[in-house]
DSSP file (Angstrom, degrees, kcal/mol; ACC not computed):
  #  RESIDUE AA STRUCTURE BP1 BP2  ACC     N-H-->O    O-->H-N    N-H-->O    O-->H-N    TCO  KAPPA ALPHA  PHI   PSI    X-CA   Y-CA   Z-CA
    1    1 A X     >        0   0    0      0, 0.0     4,-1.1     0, 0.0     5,-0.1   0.000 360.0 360.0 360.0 -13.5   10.2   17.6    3.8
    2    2 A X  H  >  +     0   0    0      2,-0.2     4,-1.9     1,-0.2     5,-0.1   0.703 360.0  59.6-103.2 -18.4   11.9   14.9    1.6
    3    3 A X  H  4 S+     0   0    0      2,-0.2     4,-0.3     1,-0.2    -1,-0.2   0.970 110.3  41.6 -31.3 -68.6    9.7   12.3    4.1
    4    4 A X  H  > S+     0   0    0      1,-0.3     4,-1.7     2,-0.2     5,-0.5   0.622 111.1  52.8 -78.6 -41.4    6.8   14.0    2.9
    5    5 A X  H >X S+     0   0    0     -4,-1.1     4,-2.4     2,-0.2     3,-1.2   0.998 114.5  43.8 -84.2 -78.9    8.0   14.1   -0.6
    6    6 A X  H 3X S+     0   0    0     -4,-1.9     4,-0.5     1,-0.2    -2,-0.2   0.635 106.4  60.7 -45.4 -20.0    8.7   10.3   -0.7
    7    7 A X  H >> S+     0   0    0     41,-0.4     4,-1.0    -4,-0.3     3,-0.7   0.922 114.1  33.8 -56.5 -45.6    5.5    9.2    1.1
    8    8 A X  H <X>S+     0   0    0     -4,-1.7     4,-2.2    -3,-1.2     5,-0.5   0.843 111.0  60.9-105.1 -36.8    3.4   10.6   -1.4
    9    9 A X  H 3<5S+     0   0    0     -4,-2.4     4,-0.4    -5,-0.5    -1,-0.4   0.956 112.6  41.3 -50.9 -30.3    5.7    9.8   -4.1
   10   10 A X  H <X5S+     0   0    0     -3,-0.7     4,-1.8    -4,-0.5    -2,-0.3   0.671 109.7  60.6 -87.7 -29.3    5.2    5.9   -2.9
   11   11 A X  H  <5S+     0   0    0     -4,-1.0    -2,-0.2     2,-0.2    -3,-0.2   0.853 107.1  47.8 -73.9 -23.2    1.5    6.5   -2.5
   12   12 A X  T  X5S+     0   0    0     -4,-2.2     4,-0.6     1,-0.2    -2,-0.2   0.579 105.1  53.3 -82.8 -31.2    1.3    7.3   -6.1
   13   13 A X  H  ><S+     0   0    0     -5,-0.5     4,-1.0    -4,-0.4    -1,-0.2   0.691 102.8  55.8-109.0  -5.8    2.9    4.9   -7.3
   14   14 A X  H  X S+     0   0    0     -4,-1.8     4,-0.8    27,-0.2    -1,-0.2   0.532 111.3  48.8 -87.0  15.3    0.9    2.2   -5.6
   15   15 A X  H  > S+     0   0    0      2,-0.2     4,-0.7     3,-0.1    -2,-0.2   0.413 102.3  58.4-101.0  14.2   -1.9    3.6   -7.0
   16   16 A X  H  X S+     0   0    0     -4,-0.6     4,-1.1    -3,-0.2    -3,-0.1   0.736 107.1  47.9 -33.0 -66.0   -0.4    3.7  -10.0
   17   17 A X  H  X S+     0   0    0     -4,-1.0     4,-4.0     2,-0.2    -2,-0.2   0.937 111.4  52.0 -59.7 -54.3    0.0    0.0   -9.7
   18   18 A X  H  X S+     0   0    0     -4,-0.8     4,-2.3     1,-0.2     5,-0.3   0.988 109.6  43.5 -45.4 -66.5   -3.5   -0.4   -8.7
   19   19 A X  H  X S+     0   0    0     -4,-0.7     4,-1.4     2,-0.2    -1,-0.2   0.884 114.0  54.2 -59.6 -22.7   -5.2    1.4  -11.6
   20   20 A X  H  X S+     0   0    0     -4,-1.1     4,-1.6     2,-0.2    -2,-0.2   0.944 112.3  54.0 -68.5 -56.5   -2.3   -0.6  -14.2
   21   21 A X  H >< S+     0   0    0     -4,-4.0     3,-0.6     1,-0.2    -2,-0.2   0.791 108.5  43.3  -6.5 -82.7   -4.0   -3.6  -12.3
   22   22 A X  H 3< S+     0   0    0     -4,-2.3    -1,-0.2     1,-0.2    -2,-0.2   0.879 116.7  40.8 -40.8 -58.6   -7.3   -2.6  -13.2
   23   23 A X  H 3< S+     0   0    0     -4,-1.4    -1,-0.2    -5,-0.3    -2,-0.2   0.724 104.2  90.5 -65.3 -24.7   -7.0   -1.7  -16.9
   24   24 A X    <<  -     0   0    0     -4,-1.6     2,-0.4    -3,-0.6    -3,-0.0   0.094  66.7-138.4 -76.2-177.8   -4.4   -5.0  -17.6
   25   25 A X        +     0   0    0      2,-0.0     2,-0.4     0, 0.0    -2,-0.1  -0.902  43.1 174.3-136.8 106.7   -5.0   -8.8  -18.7
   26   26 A X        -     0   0    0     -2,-0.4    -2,-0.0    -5,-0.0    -5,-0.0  -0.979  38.6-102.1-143.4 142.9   -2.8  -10.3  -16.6
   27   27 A X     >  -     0   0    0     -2,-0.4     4,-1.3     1,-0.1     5,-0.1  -0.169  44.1-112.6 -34.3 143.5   -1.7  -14.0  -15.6
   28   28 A X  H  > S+     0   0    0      1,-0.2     4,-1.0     2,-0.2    -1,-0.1   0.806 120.1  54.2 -54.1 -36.7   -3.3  -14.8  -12.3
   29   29 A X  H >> S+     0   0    0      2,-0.2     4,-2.0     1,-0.1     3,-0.7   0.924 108.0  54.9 -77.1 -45.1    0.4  -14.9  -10.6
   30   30 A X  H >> S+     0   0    0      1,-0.3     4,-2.4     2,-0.2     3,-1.4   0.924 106.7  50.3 -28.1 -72.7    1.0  -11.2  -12.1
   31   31 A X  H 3X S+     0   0    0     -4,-1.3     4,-0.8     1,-0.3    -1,-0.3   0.659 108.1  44.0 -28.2 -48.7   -1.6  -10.1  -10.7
   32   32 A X  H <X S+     0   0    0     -4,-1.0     4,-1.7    -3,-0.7    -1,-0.3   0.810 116.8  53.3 -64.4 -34.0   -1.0  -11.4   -7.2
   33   33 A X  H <X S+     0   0    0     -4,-2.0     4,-1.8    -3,-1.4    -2,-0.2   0.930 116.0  38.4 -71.3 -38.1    2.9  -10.1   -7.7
   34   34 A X  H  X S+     0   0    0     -4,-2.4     4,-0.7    -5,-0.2    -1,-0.2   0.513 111.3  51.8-100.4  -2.0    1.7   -6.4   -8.7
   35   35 A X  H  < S+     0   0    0     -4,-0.8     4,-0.4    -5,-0.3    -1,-0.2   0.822 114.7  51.2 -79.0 -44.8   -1.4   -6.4   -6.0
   36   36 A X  H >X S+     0   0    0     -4,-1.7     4,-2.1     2,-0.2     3,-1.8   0.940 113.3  49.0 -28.5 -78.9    2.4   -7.6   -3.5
   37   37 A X  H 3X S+     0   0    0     -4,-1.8     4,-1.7     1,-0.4    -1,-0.2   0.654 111.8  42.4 -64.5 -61.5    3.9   -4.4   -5.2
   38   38 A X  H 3X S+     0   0    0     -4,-0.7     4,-0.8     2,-0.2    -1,-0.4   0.631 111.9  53.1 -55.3 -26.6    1.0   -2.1   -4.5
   39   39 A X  H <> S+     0   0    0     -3,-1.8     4,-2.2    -4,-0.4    -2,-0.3   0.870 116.5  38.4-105.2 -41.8    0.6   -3.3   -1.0
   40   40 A X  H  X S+     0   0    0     -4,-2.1     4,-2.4     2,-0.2     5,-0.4   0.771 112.8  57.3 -72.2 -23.1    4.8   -2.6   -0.1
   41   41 A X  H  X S+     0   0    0     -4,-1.7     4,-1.1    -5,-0.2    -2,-0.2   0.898 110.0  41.7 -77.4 -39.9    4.6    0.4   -2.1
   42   42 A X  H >X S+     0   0    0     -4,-0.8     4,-2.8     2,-0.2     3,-0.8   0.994 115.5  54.3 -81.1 -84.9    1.6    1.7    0.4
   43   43 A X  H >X S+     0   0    0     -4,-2.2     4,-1.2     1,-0.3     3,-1.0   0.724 114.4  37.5  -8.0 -75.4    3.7    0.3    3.6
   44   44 A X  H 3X S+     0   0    0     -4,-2.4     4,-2.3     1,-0.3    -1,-0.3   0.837 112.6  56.3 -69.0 -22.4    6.8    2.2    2.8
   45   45 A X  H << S+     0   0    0     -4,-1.1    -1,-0.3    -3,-0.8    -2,-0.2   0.963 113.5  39.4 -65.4 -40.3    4.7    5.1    1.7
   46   46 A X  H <X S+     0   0    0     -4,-2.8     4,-1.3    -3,-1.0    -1,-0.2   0.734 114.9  60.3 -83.8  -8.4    2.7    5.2    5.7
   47   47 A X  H >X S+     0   0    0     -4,-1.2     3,-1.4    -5,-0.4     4,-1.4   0.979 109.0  37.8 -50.6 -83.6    6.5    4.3    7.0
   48   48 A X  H 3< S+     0   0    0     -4,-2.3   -41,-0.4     1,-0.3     4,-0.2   0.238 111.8  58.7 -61.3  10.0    7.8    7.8    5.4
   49   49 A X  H 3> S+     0   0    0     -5,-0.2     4,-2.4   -42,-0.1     5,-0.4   0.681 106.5  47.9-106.3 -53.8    4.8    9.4    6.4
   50   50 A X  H << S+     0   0    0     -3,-1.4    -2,-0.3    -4,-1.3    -3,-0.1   0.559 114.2  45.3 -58.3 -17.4    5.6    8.4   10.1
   51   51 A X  T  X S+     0   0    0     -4,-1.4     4,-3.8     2,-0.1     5,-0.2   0.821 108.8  52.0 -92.7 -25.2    8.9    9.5    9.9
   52   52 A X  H  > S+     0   0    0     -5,-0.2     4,-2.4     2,-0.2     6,-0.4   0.949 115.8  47.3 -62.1 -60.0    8.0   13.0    8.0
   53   53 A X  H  <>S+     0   0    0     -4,-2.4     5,-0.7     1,-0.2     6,-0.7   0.997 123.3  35.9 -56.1 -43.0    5.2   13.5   11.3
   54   54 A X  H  45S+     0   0    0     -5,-0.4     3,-0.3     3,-0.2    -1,-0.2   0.918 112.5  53.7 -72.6 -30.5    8.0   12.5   13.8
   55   55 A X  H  <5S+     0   0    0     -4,-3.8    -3,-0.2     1,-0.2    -2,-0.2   0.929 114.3  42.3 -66.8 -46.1   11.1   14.0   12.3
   56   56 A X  T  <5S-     0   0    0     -4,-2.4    -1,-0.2    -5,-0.2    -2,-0.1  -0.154 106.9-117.2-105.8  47.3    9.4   17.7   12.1
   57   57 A X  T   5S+     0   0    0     -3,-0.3    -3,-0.2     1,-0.2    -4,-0.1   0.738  76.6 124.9  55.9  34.6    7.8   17.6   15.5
   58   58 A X      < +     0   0    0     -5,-0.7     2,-3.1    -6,-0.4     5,-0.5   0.021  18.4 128.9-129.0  40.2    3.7   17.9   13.8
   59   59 A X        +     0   0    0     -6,-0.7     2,-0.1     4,-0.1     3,-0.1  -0.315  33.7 136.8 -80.3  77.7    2.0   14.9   15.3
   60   60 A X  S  > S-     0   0    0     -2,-3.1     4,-2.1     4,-0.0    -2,-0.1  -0.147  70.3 -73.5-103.6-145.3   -0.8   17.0   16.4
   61   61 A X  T >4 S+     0   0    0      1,-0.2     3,-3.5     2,-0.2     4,-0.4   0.747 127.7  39.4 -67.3-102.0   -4.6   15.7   16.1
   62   62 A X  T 3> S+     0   0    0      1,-0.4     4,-1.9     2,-0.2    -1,-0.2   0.345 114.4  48.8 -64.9 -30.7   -5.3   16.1   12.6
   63   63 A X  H 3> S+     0   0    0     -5,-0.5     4,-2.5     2,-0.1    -1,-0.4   0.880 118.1  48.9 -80.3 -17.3   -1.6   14.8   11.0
   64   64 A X  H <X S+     0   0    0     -3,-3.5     4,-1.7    -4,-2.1     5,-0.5   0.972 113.7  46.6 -76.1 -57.5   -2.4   11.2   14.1
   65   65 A X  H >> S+     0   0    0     -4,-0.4     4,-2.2     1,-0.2     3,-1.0   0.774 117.6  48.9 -41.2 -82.6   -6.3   11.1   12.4
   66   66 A X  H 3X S+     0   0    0     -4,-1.9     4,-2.0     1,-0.2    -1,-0.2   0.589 113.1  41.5  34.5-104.1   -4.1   11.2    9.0
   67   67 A X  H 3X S+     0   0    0     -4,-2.5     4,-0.5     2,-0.2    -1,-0.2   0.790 114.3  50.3 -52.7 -63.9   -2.0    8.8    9.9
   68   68 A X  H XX S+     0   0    0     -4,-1.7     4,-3.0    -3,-1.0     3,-1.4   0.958 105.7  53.3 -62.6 -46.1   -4.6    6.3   11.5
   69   69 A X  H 3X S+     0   0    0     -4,-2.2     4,-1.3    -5,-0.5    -2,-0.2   0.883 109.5  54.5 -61.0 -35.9   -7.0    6.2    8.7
   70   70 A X  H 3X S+     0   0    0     -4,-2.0     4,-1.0    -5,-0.3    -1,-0.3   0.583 107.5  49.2 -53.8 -19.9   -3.8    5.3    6.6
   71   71 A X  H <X S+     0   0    0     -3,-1.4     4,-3.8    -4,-0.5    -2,-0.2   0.700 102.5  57.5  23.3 -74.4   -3.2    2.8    8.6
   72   72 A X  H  X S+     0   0    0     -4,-3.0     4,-1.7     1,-0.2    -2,-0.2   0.822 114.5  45.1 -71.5 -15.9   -6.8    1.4    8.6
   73   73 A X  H >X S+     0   0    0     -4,-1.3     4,-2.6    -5,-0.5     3,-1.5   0.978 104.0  58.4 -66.0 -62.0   -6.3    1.2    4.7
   74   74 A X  H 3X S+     0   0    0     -4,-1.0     4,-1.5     1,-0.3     5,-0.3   0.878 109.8  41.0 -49.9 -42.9   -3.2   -0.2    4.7
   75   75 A X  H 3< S+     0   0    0     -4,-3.8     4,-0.3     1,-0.2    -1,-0.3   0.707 112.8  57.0-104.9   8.5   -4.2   -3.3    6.8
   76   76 A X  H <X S+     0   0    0     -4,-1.7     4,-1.1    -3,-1.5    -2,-0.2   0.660 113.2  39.2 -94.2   1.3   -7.5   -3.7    5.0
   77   77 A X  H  X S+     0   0    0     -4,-2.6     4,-2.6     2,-0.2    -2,-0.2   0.635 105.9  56.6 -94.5   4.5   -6.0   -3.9    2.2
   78   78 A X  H  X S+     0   0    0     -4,-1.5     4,-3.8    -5,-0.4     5,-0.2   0.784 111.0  56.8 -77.9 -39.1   -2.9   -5.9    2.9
   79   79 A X  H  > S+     0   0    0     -5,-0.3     4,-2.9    -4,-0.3    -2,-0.2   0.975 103.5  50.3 -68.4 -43.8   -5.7   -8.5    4.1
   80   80 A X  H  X S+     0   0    0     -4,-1.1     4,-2.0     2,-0.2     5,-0.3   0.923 107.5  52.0  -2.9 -75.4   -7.4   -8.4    0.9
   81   81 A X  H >X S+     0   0    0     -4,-2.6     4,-2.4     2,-0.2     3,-1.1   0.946 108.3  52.8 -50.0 -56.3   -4.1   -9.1   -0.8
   82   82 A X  H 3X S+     0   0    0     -4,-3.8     4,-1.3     1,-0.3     5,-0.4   0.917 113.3  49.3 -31.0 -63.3   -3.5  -12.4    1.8
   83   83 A X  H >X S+     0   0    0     -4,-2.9     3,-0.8     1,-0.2     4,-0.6   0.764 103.2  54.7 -68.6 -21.5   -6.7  -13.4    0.6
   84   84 A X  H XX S+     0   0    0     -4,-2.0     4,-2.7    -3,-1.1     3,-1.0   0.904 111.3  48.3  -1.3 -70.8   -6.1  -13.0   -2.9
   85   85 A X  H 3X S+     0   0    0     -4,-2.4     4,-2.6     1,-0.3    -2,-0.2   0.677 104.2  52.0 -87.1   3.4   -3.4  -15.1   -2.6
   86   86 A X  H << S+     0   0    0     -4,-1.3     4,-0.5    -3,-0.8    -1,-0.3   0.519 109.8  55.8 -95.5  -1.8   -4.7  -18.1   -0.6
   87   87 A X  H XX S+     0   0    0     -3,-1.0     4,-1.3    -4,-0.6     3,-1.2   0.874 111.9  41.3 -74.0 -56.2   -7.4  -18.2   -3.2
   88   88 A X  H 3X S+     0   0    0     -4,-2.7     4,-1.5     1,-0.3     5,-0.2   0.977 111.3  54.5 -67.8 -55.7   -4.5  -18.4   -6.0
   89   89 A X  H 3< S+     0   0    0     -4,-2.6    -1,-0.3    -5,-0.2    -2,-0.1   0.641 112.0  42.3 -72.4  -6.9   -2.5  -21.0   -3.9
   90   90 A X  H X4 S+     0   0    0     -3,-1.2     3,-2.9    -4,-0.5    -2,-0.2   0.882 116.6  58.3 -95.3 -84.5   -6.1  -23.9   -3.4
   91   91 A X  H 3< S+     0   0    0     -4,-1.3    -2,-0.2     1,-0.3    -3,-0.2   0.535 108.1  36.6 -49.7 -36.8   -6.4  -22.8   -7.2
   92   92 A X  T 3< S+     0   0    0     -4,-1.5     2,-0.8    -5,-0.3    -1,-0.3   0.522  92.4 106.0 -74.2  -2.7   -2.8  -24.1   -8.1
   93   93 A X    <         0   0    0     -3,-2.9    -3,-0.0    -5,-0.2     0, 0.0  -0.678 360.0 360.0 -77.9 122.9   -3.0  -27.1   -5.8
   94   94 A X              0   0    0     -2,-0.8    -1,-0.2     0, 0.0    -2,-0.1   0.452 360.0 360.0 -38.6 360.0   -3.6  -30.2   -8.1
């Protein structure tokens, strides 16, 4: 249960992060650091989500659907972030 309890606790707070995102004025490099922030916070969060479904034995259909569709978030938006930041790094190039 304390899986479970930390997943969500980690999902929350990268979307936390996200929505501070949104609402801010922030430096281009913030931005990039706390979109970073959001994106590991999300990882650890489908990590502890995979260990909650493995430890207690209920990886049936619905917690694997779950699971993938977290998953398909997670690496479009991790791609997002990459691009985000090869945009920032041609902007900083002299």
């Amino acid at each position: 249960m304390v899986y479970l309890i930390v997943a969500i606790t980690l999902f929350l707070l990268g979307v936390y992060l996200t929505i501070f995102l949104g609402k801010n004025e922030l430096t281009p490099k913030a931005t990039q650091k706390m979109r970073e922030h959001a994106v590991a916070c999300y990882w650890l969060s489908f990590l502890f989500l995979d260990f909650f479904a493995v430890y207690n034995a209920v990886l049936n259909a619905i917690w694997m659907l779950i699971i993938f569709v977290f998953l398909g978030f997670n690496i479009v938006n991790t791609a997002t972030v990459v691009e985000h930041r090869i945009e920032q790094e041609k902007a900083d190039l002299p």
